[in-house]
N, CA, C and O atoms as CSV, one atom per row, in Angstrom:
chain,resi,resn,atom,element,x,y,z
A,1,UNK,N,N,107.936,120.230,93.579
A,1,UNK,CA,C,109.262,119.797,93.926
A,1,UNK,C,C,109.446,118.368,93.428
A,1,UNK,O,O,108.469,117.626,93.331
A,2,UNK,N,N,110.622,117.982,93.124
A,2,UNK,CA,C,110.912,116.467,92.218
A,2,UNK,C,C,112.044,116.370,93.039
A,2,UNK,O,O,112.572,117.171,93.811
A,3,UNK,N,N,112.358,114.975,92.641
A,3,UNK,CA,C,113.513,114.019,92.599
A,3,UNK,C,C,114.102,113.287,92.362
A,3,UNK,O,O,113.905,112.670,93.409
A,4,UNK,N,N,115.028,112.443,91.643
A,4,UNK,CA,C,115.252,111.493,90.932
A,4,UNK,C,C,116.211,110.653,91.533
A,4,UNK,O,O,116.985,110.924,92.451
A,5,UNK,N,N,116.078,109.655,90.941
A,5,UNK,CA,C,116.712,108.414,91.950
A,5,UNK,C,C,117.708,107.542,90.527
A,5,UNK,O,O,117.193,107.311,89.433
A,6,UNK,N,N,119.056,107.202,90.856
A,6,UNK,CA,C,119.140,106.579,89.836
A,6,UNK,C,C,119.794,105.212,90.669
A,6,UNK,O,O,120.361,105.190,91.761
A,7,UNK,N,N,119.553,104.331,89.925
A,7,UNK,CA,C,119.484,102.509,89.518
A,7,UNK,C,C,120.385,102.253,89.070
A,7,UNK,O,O,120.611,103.007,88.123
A,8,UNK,N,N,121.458,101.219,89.282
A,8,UNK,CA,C,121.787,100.171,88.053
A,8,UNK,C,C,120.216,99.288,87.635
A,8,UNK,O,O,119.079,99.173,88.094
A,9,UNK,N,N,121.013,98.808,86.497
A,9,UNK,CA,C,120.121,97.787,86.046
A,9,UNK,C,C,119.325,96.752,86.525
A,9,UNK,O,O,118.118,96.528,86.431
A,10,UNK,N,N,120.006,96.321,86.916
A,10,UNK,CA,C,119.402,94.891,87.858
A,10,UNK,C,C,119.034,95.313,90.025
A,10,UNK,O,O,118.761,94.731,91.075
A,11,UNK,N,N,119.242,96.358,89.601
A,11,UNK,CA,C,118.723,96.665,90.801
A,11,UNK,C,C,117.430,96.032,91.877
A,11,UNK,O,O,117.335,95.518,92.992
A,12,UNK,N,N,116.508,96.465,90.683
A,12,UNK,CA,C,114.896,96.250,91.182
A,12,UNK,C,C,114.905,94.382,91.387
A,12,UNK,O,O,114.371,93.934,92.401
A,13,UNK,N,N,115.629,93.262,90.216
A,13,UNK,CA,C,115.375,92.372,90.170
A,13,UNK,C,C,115.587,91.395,91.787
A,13,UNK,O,O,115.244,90.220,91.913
A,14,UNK,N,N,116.239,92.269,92.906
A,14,UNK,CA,C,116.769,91.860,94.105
A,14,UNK,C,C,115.240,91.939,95.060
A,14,UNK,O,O,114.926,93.120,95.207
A,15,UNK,N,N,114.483,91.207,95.564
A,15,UNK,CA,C,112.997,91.496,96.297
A,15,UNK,C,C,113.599,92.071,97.546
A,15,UNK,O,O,113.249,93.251,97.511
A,16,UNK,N,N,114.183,91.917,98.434
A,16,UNK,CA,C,114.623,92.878,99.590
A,16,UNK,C,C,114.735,94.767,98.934
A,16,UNK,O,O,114.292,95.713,99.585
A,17,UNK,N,N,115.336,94.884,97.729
A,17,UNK,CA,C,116.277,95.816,97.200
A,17,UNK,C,C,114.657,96.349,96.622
A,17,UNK,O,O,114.333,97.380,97.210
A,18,UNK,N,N,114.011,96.057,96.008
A,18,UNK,CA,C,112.937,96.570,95.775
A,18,UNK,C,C,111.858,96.913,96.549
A,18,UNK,O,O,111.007,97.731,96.201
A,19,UNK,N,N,111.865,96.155,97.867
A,19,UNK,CA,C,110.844,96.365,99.212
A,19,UNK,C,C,112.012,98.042,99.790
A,19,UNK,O,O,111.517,99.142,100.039
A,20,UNK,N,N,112.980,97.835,99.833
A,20,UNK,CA,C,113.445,98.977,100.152
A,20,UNK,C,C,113.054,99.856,99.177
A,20,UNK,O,O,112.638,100.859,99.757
A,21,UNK,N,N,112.964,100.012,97.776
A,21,UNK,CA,C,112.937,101.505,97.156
A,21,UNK,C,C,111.586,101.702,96.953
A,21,UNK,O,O,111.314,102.757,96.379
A,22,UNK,N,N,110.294,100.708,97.379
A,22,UNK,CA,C,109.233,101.318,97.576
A,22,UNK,C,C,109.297,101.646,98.702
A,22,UNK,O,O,108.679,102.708,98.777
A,23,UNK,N,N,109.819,101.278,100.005
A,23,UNK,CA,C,109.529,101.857,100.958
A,23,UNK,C,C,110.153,103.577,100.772
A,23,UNK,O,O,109.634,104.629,101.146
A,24,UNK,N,N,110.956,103.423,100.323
A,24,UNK,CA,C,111.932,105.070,99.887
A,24,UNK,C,C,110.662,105.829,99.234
A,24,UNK,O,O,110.097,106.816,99.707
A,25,UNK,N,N,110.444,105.365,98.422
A,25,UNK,CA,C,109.129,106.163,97.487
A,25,UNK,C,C,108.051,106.569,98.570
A,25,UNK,O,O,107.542,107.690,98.577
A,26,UNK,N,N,107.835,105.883,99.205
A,26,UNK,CA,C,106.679,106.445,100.225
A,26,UNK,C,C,106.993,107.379,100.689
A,26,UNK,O,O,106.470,108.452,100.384
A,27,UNK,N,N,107.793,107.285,101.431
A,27,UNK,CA,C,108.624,108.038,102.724
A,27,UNK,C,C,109.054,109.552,101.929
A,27,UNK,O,O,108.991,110.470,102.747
A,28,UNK,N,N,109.355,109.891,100.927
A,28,UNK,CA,C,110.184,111.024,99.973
A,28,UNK,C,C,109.040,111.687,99.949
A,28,UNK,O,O,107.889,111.262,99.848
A,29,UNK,N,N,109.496,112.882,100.060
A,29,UNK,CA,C,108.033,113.953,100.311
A,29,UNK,C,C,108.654,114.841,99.014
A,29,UNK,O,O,109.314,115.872,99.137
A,30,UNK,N,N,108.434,114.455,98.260
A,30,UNK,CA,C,108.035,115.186,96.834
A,30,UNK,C,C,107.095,114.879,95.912
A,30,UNK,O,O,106.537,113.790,96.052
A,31,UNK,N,N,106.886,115.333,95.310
A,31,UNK,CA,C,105.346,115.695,94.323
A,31,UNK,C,C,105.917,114.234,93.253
A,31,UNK,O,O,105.568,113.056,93.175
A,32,UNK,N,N,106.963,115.100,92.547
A,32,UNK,CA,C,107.386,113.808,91.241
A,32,UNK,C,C,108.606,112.950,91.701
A,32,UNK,O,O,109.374,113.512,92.481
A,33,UNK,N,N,108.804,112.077,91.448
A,33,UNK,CA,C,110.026,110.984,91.919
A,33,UNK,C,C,110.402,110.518,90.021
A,33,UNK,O,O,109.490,110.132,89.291
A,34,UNK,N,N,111.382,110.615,89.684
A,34,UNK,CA,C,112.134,110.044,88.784
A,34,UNK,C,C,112.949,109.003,88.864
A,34,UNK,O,O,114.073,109.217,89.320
A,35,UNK,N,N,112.555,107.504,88.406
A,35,UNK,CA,C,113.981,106.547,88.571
A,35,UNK,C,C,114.206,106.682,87.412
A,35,UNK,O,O,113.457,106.932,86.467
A,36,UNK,N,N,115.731,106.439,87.505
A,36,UNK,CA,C,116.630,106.970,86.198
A,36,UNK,C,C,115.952,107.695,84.988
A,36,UNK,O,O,116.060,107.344,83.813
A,37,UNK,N,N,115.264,108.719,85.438
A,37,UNK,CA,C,115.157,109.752,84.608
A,37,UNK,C,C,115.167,110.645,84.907
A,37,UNK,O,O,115.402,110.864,86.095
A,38,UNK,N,N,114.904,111.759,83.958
A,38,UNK,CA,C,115.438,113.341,84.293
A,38,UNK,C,C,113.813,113.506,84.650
A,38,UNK,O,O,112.842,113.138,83.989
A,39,UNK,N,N,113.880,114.258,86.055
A,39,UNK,CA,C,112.370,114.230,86.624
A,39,UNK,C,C,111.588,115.220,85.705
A,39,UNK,O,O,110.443,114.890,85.394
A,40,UNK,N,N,112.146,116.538,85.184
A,40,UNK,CA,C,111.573,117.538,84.456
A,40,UNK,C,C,110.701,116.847,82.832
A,40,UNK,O,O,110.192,117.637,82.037
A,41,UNK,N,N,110.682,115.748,82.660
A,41,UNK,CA,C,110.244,114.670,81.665
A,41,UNK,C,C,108.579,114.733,82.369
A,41,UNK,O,O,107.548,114.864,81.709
A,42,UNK,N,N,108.678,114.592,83.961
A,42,UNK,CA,C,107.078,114.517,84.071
A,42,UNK,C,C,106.649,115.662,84.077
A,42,UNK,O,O,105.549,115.673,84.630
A,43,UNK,N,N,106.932,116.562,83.769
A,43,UNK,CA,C,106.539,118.118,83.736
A,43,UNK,C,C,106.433,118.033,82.176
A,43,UNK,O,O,105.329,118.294,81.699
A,44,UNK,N,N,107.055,117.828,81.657
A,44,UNK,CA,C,106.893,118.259,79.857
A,44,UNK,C,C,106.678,117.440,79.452
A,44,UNK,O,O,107.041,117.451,78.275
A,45,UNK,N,N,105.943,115.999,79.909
A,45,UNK,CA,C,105.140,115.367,79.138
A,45,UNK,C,C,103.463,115.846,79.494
A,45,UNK,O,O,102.570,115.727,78.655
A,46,UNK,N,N,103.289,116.277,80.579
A,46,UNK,CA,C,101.882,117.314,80.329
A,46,UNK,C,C,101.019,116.802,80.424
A,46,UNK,O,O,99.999,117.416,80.115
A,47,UNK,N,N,100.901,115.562,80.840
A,47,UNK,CA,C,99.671,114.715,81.058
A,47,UNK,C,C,99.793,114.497,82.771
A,47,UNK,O,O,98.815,114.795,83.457
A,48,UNK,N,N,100.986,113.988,83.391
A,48,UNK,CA,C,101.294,113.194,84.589
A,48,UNK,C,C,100.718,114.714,85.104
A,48,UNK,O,O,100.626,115.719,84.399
A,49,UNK,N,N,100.318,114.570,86.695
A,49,UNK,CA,C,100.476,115.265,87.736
A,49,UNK,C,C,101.501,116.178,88.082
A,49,UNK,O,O,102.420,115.369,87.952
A,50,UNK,N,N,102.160,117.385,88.473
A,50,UNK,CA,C,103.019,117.746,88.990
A,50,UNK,C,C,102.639,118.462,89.705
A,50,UNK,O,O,101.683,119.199,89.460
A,51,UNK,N,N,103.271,118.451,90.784
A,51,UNK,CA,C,102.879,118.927,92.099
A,51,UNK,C,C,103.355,119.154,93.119
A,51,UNK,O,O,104.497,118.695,93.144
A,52,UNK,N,N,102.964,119.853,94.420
A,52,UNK,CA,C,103.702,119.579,95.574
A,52,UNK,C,C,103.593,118.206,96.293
A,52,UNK,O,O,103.099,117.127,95.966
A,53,UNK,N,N,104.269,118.673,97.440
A,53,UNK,CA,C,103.702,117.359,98.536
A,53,UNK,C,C,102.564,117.218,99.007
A,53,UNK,O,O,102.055,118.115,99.678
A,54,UNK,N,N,101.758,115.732,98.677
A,54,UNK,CA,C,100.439,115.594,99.659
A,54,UNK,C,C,100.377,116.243,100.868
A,54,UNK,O,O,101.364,116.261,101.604
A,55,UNK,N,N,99.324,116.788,101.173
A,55,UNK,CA,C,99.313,117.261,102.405
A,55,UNK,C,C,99.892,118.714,102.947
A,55,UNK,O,O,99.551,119.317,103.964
A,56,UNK,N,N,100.688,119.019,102.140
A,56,UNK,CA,C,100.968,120.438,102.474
A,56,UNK,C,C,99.945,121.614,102.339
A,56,UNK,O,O,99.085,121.869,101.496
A,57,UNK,N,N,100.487,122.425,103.837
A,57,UNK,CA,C,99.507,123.898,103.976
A,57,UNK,C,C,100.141,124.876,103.280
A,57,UNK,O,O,101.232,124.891,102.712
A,58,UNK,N,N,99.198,125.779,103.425
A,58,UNK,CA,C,99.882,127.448,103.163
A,58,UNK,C,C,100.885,127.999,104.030
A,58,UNK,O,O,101.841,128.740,103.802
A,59,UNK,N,N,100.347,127.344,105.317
A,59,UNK,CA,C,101.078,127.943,106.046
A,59,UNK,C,C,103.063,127.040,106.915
A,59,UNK,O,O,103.806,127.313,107.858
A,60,UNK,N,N,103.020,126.011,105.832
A,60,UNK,CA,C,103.776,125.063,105.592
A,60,UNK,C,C,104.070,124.448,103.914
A,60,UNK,O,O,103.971,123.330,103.408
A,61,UNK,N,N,104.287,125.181,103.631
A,61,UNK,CA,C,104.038,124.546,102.012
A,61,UNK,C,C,105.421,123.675,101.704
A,61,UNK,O,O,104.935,122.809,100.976
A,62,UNK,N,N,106.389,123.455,101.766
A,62,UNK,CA,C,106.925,122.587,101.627
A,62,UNK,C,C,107.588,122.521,100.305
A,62,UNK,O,O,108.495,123.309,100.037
A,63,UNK,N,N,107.111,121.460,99.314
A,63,UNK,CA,C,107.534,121.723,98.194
A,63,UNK,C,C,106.647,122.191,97.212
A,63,UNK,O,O,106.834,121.821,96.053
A,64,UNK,N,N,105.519,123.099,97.532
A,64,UNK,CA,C,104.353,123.126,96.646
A,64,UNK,C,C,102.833,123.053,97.361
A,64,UNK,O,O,102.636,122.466,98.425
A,65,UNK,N,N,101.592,123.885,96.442
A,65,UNK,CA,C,100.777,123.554,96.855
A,65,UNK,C,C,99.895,122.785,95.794
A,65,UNK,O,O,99.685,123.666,94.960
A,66,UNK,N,N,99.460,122.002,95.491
A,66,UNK,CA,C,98.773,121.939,94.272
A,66,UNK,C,C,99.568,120.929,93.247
A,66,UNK,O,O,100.689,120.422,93.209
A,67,UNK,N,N,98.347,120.910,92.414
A,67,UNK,CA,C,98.504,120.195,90.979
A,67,UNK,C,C,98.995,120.948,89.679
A,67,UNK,O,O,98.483,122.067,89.633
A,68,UNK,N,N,99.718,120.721,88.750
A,68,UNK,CA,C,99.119,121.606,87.210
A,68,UNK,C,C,99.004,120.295,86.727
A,68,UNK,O,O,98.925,119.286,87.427
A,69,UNK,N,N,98.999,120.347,85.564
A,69,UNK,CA,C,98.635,119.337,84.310
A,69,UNK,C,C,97.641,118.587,84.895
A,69,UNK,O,O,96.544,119.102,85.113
A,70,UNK,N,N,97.945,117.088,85.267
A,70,UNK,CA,C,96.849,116.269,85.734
A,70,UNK,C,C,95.821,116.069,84.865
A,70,UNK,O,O,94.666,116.149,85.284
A,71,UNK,N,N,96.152,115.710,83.214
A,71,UNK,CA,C,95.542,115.436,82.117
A,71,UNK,C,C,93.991,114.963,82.512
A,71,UNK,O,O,92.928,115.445,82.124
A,72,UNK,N,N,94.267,113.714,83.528
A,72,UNK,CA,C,93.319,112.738,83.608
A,72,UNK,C,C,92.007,113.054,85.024
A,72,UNK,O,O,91.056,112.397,85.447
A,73,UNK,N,N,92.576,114.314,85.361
A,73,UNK,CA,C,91.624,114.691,86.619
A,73,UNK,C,C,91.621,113.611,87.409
A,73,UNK,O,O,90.647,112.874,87.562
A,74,UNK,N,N,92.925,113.454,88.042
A,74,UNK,CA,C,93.137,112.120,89.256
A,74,UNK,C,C,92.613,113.243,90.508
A,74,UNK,O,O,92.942,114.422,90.633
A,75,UNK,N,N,91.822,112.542,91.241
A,75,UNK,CA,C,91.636,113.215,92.751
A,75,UNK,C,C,92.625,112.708,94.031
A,75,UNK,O,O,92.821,111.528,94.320
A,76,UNK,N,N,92.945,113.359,94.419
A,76,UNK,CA,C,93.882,112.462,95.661
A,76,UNK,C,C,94.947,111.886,95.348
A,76,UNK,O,O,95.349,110.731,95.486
A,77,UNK,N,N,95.436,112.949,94.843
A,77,UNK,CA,C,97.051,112.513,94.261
A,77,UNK,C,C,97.911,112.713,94.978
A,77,UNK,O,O,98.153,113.886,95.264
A,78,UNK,N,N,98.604,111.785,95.474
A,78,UNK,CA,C,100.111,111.598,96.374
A,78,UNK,C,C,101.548,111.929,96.227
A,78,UNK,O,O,102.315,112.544,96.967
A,79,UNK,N,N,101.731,111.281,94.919
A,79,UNK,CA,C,103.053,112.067,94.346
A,79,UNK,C,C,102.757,111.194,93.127
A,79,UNK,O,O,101.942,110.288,92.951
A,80,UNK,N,N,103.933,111.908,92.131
A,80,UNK,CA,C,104.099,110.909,90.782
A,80,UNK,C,C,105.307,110.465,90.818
A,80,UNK,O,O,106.233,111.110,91.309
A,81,UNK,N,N,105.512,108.491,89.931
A,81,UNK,CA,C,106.641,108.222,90.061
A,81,UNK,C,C,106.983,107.750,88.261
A,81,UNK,O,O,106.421,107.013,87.451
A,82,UNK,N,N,108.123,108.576,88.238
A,82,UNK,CA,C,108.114,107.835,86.175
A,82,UNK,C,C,109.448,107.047,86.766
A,82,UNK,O,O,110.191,107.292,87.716
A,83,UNK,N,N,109.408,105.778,85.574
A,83,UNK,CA,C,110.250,104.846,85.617
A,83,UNK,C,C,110.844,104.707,84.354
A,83,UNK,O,O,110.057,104.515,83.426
A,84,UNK,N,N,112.021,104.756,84.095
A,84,UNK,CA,C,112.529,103.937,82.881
A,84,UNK,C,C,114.136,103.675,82.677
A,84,UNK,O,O,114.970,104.086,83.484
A,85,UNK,N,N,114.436,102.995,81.585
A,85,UNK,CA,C,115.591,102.375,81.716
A,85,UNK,C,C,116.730,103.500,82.051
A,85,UNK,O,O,116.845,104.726,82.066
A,86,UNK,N,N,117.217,102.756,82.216
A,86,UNK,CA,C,118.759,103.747,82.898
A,86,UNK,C,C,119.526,104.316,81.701
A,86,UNK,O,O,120.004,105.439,81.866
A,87,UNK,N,N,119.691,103.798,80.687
A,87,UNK,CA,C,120.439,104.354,78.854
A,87,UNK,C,C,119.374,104.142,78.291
A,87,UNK,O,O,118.640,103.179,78.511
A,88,UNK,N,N,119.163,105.136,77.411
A,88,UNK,CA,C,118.101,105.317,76.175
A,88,UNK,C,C,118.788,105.374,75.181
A,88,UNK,O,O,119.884,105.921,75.305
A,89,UNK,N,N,118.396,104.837,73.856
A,89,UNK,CA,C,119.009,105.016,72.210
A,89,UNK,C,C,117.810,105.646,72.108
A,89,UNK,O,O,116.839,105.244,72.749
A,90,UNK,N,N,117.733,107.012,71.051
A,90,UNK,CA,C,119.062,107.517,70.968
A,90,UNK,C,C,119.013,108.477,72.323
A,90,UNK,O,O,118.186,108.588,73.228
A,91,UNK,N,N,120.422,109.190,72.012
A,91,UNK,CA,C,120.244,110.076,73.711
A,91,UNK,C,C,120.049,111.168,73.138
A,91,UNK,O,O,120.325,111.697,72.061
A,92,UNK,N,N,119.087,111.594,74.813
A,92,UNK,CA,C,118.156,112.776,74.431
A,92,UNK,C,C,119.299,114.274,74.791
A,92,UNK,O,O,120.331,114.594,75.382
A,93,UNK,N,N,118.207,114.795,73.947
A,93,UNK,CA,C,118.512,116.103,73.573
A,93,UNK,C,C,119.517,117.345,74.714
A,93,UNK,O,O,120.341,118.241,74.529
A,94,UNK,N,N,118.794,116.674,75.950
A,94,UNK,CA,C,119.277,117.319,77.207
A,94,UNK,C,C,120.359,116.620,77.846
A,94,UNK,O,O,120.480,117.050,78.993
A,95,UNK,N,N,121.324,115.584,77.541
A,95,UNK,CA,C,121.900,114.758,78.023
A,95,UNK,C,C,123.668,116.060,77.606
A,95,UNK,O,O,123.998,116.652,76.579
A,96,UNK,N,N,124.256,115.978,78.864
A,96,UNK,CA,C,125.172,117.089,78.700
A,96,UNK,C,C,126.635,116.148,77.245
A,96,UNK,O,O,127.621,116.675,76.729
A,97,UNK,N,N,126.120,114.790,77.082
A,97,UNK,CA,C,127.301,114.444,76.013
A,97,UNK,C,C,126.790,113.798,74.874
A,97,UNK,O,O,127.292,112.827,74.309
A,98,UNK,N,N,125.574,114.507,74.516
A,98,UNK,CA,C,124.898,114.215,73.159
A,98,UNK,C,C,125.521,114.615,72.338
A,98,UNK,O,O,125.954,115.721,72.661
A,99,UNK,N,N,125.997,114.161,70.888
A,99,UNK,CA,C,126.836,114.349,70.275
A,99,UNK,C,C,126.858,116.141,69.719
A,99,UNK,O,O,127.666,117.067,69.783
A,100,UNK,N,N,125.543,115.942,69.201
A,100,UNK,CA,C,125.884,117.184,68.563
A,100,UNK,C,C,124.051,117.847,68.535
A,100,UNK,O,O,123.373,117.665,67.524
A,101,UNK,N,N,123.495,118.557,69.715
A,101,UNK,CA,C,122.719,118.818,70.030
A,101,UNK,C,C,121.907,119.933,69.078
A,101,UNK,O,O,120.693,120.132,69.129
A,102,UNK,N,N,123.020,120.728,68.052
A,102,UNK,CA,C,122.905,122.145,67.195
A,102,UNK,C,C,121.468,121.553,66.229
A,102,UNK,O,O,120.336,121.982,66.450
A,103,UNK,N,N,121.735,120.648,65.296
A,103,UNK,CA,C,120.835,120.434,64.279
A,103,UNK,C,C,119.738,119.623,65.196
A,103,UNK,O,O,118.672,119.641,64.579
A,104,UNK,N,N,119.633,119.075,66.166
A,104,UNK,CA,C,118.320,118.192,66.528
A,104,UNK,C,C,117.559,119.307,67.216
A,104,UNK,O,O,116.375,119.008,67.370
A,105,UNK,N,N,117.910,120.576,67.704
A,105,UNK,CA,C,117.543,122.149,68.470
A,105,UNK,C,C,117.272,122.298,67.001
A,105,UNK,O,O,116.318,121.520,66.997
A,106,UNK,N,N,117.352,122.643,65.884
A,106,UNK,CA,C,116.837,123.726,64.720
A,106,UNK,C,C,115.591,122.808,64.470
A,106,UNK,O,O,114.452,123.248,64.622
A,107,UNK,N,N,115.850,121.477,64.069
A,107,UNK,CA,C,114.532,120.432,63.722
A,107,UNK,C,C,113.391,121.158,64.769
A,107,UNK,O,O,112.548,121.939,64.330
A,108,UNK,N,N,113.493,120.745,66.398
A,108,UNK,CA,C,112.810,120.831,67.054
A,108,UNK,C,C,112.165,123.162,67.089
A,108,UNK,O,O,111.481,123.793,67.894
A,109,UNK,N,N,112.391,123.291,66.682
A,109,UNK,CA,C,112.606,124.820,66.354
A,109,UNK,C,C,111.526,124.697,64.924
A,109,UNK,O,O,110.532,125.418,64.839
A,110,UNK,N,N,111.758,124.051,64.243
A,110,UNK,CA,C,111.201,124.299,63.037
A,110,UNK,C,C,109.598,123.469,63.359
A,110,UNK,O,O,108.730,124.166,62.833
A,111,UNK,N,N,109.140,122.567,63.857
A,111,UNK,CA,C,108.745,121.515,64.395
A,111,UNK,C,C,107.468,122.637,65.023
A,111,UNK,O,O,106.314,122.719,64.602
A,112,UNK,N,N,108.171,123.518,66.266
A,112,UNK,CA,C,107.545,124.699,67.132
A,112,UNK,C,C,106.691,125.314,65.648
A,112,UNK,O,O,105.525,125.186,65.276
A,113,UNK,N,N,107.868,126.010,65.054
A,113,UNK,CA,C,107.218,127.000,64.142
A,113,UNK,C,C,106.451,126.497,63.196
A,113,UNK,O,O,105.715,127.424,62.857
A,114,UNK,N,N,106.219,125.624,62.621
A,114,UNK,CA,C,105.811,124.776,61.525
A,114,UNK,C,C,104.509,123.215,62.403
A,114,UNK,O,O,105.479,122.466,62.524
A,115,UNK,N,N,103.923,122.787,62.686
A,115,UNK,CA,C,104.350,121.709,63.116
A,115,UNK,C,C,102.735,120.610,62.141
A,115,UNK,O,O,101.531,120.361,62.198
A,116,UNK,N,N,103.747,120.411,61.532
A,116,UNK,CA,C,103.479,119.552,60.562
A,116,UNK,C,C,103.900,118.101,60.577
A,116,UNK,O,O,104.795,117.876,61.393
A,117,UNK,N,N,103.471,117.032,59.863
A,117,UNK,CA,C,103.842,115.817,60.008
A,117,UNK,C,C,105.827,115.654,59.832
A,117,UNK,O,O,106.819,115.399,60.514
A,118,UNK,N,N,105.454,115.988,58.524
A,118,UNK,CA,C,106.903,116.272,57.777
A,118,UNK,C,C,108.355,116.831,58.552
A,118,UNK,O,O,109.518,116.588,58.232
A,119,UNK,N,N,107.758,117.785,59.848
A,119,UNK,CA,C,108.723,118.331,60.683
A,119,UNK,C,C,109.259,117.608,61.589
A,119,UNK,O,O,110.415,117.506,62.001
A,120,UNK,N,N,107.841,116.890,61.974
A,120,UNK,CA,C,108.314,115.562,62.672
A,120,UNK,C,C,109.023,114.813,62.727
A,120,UNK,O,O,109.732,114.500,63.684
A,121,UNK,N,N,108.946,114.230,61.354
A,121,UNK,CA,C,109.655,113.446,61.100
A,121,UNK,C,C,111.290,113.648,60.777
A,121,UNK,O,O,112.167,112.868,61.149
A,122,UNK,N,N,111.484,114.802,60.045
A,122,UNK,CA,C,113.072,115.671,60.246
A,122,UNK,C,C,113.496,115.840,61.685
A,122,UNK,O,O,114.688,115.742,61.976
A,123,UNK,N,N,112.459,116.121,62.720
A,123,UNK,CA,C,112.888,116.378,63.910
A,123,UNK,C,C,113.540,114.454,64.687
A,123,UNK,O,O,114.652,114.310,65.195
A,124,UNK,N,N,112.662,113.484,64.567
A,124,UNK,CA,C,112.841,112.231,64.600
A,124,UNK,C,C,114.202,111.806,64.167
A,124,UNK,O,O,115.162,111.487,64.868
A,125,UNK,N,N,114.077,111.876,62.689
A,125,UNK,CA,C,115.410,111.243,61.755
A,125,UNK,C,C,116.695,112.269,62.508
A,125,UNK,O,O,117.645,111.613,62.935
A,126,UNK,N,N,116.770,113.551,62.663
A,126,UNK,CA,C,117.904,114.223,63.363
A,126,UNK,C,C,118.090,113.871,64.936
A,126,UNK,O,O,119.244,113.872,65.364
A,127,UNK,N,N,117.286,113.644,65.608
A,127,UNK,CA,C,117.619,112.455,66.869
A,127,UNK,C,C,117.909,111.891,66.596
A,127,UNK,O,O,119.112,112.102,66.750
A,128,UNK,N,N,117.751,110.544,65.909
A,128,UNK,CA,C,118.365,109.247,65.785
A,128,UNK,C,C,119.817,108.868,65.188
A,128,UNK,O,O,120.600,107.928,65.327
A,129,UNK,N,N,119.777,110.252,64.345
A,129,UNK,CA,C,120.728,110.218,63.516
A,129,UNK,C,C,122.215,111.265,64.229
A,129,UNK,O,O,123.349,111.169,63.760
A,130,UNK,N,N,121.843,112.218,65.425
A,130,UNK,CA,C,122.538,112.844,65.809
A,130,UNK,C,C,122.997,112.280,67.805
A,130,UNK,O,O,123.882,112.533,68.622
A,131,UNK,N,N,121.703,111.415,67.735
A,131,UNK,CA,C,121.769,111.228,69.274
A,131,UNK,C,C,122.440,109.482,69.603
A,131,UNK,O,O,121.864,108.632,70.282
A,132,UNK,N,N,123.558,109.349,69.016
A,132,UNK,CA,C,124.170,108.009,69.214
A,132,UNK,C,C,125.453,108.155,70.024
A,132,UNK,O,O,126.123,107.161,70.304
């Protein structure tokens, strides 16, 4: 189970305002926590943890039992939290007003089927070039 939290910018720079959203982070009984990002990012980057809630039973499971990924074999994992800026250049692929999502989906398609340096890099240059 996830959740995402979104920020203005200058949010965190307030020390009261930041003692509050760690205290929030504790307290949130989900596996992944997202600030301003799309939480499904810690799932398909494949390294982070995803998971349920610490502490949950079988016979209470909550949001989950367990780990997958967990690249790094962390023991005693609590939840995961990804952080990053609130606007990204260029915008990603999943963003519902990316300009024109058709050709950066065939790159990433060809990329799957092929995946070669060269695809990469077509897949790259058609983000940057399609995601403004």
């Amino acid at each position: 189970m996830a959740a995402s939290i979104t920020l203005p910018p200058d949010f965190r720079k307030d020390a009261a305002r930041e003692k509050a959203l760690q205290s929030a982070l504790v307290k949130l009984r989900y596996g992944t926590i997202a600030i301003n990002q799309w939480s499904g990012l810690a799932f398909a980057m494949m390294s982070p943890a995803w998971g349920g809630v610490a502490g949950s039973r079988l016979d209470d499971a909550q949001g989950g039992i367990g780990w997958v990924h967990n690249t790094l074999m962390l023991d005693g994992i609590e939840k995961n939290v990804l952080t990053g800026p609130l606007t990204v250049s260029p915008k990603p692929l999943w963003f519902s007003t990316h300009a024109n999502p058709e050709p950066v989906s065939w790159r990433l398609l060809d990329l799957y089927y092929k995946p070669t340096v060269w695809n990469l890099g077509r897949l790259l240059g058609a983000a940057v070039r399609y995601g403004r």
